[in-house]
The first five atom37 places (N, CA, C, CB, O) and aatype in JSON, in Angstrom:
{
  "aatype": [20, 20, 20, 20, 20, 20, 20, 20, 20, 20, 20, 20, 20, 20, 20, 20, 20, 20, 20, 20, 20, 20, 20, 20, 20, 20, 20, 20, 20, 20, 20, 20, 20, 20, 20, 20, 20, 20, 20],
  "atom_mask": [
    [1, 1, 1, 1, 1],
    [1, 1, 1, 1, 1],
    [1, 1, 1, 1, 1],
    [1, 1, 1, 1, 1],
    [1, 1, 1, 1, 1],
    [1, 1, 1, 1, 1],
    [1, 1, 1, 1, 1],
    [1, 1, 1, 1, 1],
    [1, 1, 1, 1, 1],
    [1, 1, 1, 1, 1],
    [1, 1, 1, 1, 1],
    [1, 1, 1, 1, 1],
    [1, 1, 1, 1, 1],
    [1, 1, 1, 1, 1],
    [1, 1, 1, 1, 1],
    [1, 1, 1, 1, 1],
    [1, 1, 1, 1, 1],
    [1, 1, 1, 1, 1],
    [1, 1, 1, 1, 1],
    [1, 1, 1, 1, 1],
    [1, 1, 1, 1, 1],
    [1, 1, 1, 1, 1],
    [1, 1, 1, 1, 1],
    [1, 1, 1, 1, 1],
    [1, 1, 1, 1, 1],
    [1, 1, 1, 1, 1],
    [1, 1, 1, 1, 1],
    [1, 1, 1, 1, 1],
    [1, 1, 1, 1, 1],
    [1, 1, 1, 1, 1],
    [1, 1, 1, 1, 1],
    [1, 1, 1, 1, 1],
    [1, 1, 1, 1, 1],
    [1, 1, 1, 1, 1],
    [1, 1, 1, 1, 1],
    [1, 1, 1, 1, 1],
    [1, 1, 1, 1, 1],
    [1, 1, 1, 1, 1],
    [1, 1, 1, 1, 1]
  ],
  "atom_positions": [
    [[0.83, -1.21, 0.0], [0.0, 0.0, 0.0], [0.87, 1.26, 0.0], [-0.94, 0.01, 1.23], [0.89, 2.0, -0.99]],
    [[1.62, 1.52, 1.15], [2.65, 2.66, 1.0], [3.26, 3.12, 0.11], [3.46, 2.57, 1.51], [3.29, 4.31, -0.21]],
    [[4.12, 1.72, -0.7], [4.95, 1.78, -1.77], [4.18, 2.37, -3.3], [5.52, 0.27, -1.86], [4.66, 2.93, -4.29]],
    [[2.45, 1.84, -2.83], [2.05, 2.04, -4.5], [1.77, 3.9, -4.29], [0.14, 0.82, -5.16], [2.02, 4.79, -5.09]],
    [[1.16, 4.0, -2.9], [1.35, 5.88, -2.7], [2.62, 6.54, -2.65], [0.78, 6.45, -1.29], [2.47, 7.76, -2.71]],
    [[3.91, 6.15, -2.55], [4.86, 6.75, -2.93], [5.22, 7.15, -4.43], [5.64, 6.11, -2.44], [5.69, 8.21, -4.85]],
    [[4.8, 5.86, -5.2], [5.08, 5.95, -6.43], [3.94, 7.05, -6.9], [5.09, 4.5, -7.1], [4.27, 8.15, -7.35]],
    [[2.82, 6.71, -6.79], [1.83, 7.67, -7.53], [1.99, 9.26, -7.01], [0.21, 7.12, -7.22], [1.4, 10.13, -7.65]],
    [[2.9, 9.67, -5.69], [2.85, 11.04, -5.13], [4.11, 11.69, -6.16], [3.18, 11.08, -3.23], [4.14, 12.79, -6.7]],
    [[5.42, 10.22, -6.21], [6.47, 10.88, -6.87], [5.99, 11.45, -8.62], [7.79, 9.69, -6.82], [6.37, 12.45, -9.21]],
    [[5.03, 10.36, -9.09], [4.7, 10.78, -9.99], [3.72, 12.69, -10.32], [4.11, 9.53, -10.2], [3.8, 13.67, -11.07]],
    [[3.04, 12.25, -9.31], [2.08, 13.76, -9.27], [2.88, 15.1, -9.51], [1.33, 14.01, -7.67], [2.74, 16.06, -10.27]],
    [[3.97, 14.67, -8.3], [4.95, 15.95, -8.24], [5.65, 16.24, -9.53], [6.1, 15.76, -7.15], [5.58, 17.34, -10.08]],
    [[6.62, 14.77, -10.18], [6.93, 15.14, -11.15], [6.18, 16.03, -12.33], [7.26, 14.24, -11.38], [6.64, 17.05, -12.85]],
    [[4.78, 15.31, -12.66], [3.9, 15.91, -13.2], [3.99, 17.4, -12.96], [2.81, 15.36, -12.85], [4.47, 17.93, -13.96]],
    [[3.69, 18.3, -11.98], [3.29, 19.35, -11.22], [4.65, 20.42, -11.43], [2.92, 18.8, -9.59], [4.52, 21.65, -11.41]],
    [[6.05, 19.65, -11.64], [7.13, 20.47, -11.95], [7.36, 20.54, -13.66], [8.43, 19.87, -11.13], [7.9, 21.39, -14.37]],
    [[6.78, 19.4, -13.94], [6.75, 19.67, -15.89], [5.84, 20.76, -16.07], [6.02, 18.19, -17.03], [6.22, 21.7, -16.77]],
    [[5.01, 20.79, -15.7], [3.92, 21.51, -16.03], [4.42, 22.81, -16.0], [2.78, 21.3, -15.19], [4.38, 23.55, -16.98]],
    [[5.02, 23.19, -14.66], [5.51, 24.41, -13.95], [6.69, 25.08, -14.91], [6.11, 23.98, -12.38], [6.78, 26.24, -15.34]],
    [[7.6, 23.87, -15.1], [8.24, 23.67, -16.23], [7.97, 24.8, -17.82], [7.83, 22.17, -16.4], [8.67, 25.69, -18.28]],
    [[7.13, 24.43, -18.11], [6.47, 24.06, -19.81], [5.72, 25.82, -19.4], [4.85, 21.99, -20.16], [5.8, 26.59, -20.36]],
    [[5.14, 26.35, -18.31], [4.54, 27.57, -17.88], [5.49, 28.48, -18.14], [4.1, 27.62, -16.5], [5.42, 29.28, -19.07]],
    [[6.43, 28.41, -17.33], [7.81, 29.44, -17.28], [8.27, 29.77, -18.56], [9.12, 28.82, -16.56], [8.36, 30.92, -19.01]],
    [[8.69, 28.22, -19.41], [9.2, 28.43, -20.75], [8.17, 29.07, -21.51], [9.63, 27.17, -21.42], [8.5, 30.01, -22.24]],
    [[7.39, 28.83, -21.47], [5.93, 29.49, -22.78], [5.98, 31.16, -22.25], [3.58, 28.53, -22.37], [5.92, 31.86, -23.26]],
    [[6.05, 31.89, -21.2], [6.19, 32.53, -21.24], [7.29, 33.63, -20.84], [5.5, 32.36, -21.15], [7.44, 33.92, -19.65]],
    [[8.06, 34.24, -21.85], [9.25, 35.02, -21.57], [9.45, 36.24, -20.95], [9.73, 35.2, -22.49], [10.38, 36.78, -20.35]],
    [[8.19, 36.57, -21.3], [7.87, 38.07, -19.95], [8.44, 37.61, -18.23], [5.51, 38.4, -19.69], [9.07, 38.34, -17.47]],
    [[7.97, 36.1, -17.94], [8.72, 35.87, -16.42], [9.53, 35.64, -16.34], [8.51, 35.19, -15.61], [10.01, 35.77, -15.22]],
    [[10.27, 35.17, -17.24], [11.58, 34.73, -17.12], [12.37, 36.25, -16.6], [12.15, 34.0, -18.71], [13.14, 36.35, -15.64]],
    [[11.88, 37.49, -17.63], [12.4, 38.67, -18.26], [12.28, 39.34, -16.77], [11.49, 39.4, -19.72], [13.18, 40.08, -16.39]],
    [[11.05, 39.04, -15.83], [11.1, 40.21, -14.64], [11.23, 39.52, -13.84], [10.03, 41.18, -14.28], [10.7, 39.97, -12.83]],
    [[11.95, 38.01, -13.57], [12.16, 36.93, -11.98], [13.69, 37.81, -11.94], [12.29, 34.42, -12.16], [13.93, 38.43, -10.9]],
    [[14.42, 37.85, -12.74], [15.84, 38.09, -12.67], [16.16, 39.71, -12.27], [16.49, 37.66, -14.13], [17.21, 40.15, -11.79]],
    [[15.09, 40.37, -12.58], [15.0, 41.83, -12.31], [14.52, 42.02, -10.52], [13.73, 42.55, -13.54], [15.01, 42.83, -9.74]],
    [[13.77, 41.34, -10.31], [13.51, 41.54, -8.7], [14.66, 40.85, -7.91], [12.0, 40.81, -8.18], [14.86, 41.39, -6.82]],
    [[15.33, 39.98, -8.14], [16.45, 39.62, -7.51], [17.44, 40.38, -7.68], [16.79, 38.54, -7.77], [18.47, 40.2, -7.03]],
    [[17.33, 41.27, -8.5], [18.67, 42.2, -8.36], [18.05, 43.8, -8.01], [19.7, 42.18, -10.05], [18.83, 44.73, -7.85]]
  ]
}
């Protein structure tokens, strides 16, 4: 039981960072003002 909810959570997350992923890249306006507030 544990093992099959580990696997399906690691999966979700992975999911959840592609996504996050694929967001950032599609748009270049954030990329353009994340690097501007850190400095």
């Amino acid at each position: 039981m544990f093992k099959k909810k580990e696997r399906i959570l690691k999966i979700v997350i992975a999911v959840m960072i592609l996504i996050i992923a694929f967001q950032v890249m599609s748009q270049p306006e954030f990329g353009k003002t994340m690097p501007r507030q850190l400095v």
